[in-house]
C-alpha positions in Angstrom: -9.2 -6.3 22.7 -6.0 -7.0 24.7 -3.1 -4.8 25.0 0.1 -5.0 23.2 3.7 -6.2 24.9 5.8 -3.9 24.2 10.0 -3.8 24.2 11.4 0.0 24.1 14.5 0.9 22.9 15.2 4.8 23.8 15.9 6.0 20.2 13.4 7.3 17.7 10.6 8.0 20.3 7.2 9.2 18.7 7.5 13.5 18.3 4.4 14.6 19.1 3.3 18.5 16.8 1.6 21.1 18.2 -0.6 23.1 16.4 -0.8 26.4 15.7 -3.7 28.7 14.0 -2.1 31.2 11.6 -3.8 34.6 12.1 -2.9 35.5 8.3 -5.0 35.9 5.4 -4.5 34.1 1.9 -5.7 35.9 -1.4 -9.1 36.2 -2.8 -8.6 33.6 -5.2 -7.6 31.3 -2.4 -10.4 32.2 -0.2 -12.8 31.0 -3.0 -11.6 27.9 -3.5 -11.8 27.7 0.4 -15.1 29.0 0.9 -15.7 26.6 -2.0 -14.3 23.7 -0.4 -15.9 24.6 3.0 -19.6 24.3 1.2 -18.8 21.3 -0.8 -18.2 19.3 2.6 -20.2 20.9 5.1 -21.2 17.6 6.9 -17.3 16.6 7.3 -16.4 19.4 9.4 -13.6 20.8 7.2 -11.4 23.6 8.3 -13.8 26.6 7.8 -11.6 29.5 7.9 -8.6 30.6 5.6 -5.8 30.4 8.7 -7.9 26.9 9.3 -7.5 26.3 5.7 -3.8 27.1 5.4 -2.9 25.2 8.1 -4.5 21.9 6.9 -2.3 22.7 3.7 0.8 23.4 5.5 0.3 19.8 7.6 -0.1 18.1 4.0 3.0 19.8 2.9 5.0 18.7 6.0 3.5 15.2 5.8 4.6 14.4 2.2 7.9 16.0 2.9 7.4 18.7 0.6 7.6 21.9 3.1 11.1 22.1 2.9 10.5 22.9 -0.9 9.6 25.9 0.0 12.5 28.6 1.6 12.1 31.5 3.0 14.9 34.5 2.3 13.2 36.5 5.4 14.4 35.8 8.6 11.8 38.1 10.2 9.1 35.9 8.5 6.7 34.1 11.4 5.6 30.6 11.4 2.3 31.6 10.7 3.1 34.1 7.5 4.9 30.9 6.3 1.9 28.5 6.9 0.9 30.9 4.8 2.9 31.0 1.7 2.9 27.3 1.6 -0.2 27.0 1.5 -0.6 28.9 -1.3 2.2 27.2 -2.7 -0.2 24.1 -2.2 -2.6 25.8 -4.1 -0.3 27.0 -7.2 0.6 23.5 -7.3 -2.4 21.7 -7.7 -3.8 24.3 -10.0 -0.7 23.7 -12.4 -1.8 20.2 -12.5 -5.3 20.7 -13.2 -5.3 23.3 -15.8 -8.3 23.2 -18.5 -8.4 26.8 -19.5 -11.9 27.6 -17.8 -11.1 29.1 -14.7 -14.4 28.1 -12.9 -13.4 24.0 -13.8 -9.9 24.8 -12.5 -11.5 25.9 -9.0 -13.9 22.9 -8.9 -11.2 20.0 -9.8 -8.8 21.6 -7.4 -12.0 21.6 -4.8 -12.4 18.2 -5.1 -8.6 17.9 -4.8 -8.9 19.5 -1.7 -11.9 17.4 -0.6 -10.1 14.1 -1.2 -7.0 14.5 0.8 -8.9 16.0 3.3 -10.9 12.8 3.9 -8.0 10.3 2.6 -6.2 11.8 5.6 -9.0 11.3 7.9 -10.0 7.6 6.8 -13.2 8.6 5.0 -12.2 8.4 1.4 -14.1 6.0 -0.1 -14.7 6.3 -4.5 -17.3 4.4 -5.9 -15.6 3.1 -9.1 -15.2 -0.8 -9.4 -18.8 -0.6 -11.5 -17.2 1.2 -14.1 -14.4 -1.6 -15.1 -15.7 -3.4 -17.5 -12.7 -5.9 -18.8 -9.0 -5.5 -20.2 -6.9 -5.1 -23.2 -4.1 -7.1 -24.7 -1.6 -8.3 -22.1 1.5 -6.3 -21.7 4.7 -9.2 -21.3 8.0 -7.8 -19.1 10.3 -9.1 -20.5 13.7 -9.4 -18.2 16.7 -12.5 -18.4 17.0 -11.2 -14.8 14.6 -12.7 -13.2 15.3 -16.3 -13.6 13.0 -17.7 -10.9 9.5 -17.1 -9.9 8.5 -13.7 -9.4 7.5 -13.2 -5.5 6.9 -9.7 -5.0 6.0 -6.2 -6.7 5.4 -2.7 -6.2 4.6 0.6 -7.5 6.1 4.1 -6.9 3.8 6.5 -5.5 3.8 8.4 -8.9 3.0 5.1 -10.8 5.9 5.9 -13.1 8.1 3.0 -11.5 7.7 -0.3 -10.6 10.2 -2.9 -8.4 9.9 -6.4 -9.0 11.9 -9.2 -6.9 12.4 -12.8 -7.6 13.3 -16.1 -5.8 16.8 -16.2 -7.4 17.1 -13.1 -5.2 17.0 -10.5 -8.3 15.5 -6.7 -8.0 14.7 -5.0 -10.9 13.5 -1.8 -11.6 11.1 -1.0 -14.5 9.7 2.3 -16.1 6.0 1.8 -16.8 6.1 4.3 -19.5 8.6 2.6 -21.4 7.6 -0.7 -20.4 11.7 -1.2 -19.8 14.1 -1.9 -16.9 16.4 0.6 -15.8 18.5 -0.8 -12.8 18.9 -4.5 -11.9 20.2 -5.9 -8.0 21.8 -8.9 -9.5 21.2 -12.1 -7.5 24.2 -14.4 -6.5 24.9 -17.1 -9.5 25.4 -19.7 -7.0 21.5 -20.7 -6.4 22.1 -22.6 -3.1 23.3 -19.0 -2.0 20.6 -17.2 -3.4 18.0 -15.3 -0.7 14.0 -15.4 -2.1 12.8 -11.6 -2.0 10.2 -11.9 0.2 8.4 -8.5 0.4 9.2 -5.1 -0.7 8.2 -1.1 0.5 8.8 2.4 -1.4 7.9 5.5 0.9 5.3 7.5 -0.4 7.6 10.1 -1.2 9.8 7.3 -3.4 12.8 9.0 -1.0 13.2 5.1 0.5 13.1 1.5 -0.8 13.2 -1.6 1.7 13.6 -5.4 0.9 13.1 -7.9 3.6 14.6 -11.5 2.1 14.4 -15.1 2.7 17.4 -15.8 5.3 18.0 -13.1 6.6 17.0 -11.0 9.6 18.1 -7.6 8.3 16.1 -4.8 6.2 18.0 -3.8 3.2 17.0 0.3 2.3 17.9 1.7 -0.6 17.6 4.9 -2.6 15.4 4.4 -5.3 16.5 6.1 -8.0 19.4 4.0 -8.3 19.3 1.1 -6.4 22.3 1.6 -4.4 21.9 0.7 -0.4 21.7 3.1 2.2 21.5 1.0 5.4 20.9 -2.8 7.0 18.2 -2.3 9.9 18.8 -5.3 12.1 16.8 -6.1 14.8 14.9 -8.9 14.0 15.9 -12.8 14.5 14.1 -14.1 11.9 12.8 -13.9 8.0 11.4 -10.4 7.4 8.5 -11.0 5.8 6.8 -7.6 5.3 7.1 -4.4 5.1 4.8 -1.0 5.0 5.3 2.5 5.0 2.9 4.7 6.6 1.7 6.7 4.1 2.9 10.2 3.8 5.4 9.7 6.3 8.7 7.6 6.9 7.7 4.9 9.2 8.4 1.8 8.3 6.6 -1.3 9.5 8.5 -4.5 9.7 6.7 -8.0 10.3 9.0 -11.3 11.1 9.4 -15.2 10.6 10.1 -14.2 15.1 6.3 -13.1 15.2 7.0 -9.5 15.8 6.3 -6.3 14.1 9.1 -3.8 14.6 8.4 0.0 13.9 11.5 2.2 12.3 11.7 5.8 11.9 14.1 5.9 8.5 14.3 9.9 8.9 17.1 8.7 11.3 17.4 5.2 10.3 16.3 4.3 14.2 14.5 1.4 15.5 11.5 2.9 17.3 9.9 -0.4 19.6 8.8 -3.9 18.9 5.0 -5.2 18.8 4.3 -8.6 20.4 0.6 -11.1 20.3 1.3 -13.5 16.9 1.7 -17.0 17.9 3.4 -18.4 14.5 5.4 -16.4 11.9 3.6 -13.2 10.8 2.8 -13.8 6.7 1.7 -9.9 5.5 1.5 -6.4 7.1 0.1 -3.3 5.6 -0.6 0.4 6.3 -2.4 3.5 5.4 -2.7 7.0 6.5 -3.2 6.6 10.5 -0.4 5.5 13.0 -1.6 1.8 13.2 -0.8 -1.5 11.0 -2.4 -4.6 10.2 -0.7 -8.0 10.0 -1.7 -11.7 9.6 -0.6 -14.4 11.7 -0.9 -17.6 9.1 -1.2 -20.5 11.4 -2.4 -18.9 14.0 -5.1 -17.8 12.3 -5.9 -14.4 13.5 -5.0 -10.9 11.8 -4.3 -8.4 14.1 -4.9 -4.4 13.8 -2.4 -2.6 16.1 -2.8 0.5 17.5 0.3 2.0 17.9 -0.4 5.7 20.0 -2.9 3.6 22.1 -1.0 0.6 22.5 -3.3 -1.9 21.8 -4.4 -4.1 19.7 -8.0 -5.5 18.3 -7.7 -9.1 17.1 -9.9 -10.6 14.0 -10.9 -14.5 14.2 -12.1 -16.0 11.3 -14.3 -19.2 13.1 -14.8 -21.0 10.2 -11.2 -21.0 9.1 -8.7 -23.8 10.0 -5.9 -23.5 7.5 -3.2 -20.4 7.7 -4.3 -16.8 7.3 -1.7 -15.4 4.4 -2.2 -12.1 3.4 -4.0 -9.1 4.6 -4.3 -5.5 2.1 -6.5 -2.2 3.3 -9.0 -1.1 1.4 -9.3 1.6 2.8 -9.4 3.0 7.0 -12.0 1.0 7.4 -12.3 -1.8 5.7 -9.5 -4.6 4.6 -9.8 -8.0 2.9 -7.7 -11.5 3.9 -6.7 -14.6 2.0 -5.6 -18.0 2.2 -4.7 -22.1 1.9 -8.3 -22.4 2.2 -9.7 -20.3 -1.1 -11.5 -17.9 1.0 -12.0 -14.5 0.2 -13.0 -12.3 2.9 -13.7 -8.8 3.6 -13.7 -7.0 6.8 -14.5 -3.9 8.8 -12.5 -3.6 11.3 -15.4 -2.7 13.9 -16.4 -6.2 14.0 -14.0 -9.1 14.8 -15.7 -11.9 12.0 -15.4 -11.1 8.6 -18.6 -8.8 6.8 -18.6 -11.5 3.9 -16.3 -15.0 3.2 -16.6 -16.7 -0.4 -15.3 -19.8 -0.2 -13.8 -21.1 -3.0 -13.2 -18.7 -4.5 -11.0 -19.5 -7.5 -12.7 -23.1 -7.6 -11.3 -26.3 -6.2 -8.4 -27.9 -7.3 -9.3 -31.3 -9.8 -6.3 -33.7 -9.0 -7.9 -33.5 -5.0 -10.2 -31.6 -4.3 -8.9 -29.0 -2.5 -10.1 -25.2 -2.4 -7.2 -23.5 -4.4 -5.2 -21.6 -2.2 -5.2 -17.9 -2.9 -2.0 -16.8 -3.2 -2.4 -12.7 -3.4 -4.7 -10.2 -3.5 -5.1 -6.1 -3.7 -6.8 -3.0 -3.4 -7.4 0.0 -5.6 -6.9 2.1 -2.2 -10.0 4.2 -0.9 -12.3 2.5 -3.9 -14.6 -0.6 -4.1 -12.1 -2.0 -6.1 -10.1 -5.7 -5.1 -8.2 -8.3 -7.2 -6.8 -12.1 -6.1 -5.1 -14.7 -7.9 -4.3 -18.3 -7.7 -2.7 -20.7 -9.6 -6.0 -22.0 -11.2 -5.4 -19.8 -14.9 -7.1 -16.9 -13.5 -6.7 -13.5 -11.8 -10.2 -12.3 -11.1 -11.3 -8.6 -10.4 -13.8 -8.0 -7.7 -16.8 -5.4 -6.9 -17.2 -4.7 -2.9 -20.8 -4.0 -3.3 -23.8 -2.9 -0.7 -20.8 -1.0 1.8 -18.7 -3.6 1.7 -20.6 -6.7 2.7 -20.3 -8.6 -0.3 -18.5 -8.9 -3.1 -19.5 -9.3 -7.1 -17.0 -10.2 -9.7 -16.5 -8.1 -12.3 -14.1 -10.5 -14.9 -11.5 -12.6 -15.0 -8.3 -12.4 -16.7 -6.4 -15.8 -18.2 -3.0 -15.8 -17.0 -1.1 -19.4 -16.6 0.9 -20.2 -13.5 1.2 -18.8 -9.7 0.0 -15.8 -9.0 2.7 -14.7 -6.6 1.9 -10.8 -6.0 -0.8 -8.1 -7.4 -0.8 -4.4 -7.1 -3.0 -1.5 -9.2 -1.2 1.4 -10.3 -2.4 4.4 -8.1 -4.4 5.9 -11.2 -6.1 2.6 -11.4 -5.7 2.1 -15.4 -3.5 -1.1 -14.6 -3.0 -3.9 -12.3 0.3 -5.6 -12.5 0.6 -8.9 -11.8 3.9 -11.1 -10.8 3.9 -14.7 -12.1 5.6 -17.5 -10.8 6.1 -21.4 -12.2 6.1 -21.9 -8.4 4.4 -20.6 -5.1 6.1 -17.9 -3.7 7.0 -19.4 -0.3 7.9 -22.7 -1.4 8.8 -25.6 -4.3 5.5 -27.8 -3.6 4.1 -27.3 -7.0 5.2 -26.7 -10.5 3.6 -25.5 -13.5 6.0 -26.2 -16.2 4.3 -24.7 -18.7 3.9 -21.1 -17.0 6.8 -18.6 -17.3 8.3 -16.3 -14.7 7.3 -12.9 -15.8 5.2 -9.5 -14.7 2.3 -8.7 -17.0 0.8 -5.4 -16.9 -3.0 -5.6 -17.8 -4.2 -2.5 -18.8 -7.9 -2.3 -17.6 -11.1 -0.9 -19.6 -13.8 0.9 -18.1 -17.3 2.1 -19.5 -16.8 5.4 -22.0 -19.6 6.7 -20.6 -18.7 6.8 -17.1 
């Protein structure tokens, strides 16, 4: 472990909460669900009583944004009366999602509810599903003149009812997945010499924010949305941006660099917060999940470093056996992440231990014309499952099982798609994985499949009937 060089910049310091025990009672209904929930998970320590039990409510309410949803007409109302209400707001609203019309299945689905963000916001969510996939259906084409070049770069709304998709002509189009249709295009300059490569892209977990970090340019483009129109440059940076995470139910952004750093925004006040410091070559990929830390990959340097942002340090992974550029790095879940790159190795971490769990090398198969390993060119996780897809440009994108706790992984099937896989992502109900295809790599015009077309495929994924 070594600690990270830091730069501070006054503005957008960290706010630290304090918590506060509300002395009030919720309902009868509410305290069996509680009570419920407090025998269902016994062994994980969940908040026993009901002021423990409207105050873990009232912090999910405040993390996604949602407690100012709720107004108060009383003035004379206390904190804790208010914890209160919103809890039970909480409760009114998952119950209205849930509704079966047998009140004892409402109260156990909205337990399990309960259970899951409970331990999704602790880093111990972990759903054994990956065994129940068992192929796909027909391929679903997206059809948009838009995008003229490869696609580079795709993701999903938090509600999995939008996806954004960018291309190396600089295009951003917005698509609703219901009706399989765009609604709202960034057009890309016509001029191609003047056109910027979208390299990575971000929505905030409330869909309030959308960032785009593009080739050329050292600033971070946020827009709303809805529709697409800008809201501010972040500039900081002196180089590429070339990812970007939010940290899930909040609005920190993560910004990694072509300059090697990772820069850390607070968009509530569209602040820069500080600057991160250890890569020794342009940063390639950076994700996040629910705790205030972020991963990154260092491509030639060949390291992937977890940061640690409240106790400024840093835990860096080495991959011995590898010698070519690290390129992308996704969580699986708190624990456990999985890297790719030049080399066609797969690898899956936990980030207690500073070699990978389990490396497959190649996997997608080596190239004929030289043999070569085929370089992987993206991969993803169905978050908090067992669940993980890459792609290549060798015909196939290829569905994976992480099996025995995460020290190996099966494959499940492949799935025939022609040309570069550029990006992946799973909608957050895990029925489909998307999938941005490219006649070219991503980063660069080495190759060319002529015969692929620039598109994003939704395949809709099968599981077992009986599971």
């Amino acid at each position: 472990m070594s600690s990270i060089v830091r730069k501070k910049h006054g503005q957008g310091n960290r706010k630290r909460k304090v918590n506060e025990t509300p002395k009030n009672k919720t309902s009868d209904q509410n305290n069996k669900i509680s009570k419920k929930y407090k025998r269902d998970n016994d062994d994980d320590s969940i908040a026993s009583s009901d002021e423990e039990f409207a105050e873990e409510n009232y912090k999910k309410l405040e993390a996604k944004g949602r407690a100012a949803d709720f107004e108060s007409d009383d003035e004379q109302e206390t904190a804790e009366e208010r914890r209160v209400k919103l809890a039970k707001l909480h409760l009114s609203k998952l119950k209205a999602e849930v509704q079966t019309g047998d009140q004892d299945d409402v109260e156990d689905i909205v337990a399990r509810r309960l259970q899951e963000e409970y331990l999704e916001e602790k880093g111990r969510l972990k759903k054994t599903v990956a065994s129940h996939y068992t192929g796909h259906e027909d391929l679903i084409d997206l059809k948009c003149k838009n995008h003229r070049d490869s696609i580079t770069c795709l993701c999903v709304s938090s509600n999995g009812k939008f996806l954004f998709s960018g291309s190396k002509d600089g295009t951003i189009v917005k698509w609703s997945l219901s009706d399989r249709k765009k609604i709202h295009v960034i057009s890309a300059k016509k001029n191609k010499k003047e056109a910027k490569s979208i390299l990575c892209m971000a929505v905030s977990s409330d869909d309030k924010f959308f960032t785009v970090g593009q080739a050329k340019s050292n600033d971070i483009k946020v827009y709303n949305p809805d529709n697409l129109t800008l809201i501010k440059n972040l500039t900081k940076h002196r180089g590429s941006v070339t990812g970007l995470a939010f940290r899930r139910d909040t609005h920190t952004l993560y910004s990694a660099s072509e300059d090697r750093s990772v820069n850390v925004w607070n968009l509530d006040d569209m602040a820069y917060v500080e600057s991160l410091f250890g890569h020794q070559s342009p940063i390639t990929s950076i994700d996040a999940m629910t705790q205030e830390r972020c991963i990154t990959s260092g491509g030639y340097d060949r390291s992937i470093r977890l940061w640690k942002i409240v106790q400024e340090s840093q835990l860096i992974f080495n991959d011995v056996e590898s010698s070519s550029s690290v390129d992308s790095v996704k969580f699986i879940n708190d624990q456990h992440f999985l890297s790719c790159g030049d080399n066609g190795q797969l690898c899956l971490w936990n980030v207690m231990k500073k070699t990978p769990k389990y490396s497959l090398a190649p996997a997608h198969g080596v190239d004929a014309t030289n043999g070569e390993p085929m370089w992987i060119t993206s991969i993803a996780a169905l978050l908090n499952t067992d669940l993980v897809a890459s792609g290549s440009r060798d015909g196939n994108v290829k569905l994976w099982h992480c099996e025995d706790s995460f020290k190996s992984l099966k494959l499940l099937f492949e799935v025939k798609i022609t040309g570069f896989i550029n990006s992946l992502v799973f909608t957050p109900d895990g029925k489909n994985l998307i999938v941005g295809v490219g006649q070219e790599h991503k980063a660069g015009r080495w190759w060319r499949i002529p015969e692929a077309k620039n598109r994003v495929i939704i395949i809709p994924l099968t599981k077992n009937s009986s599971k």
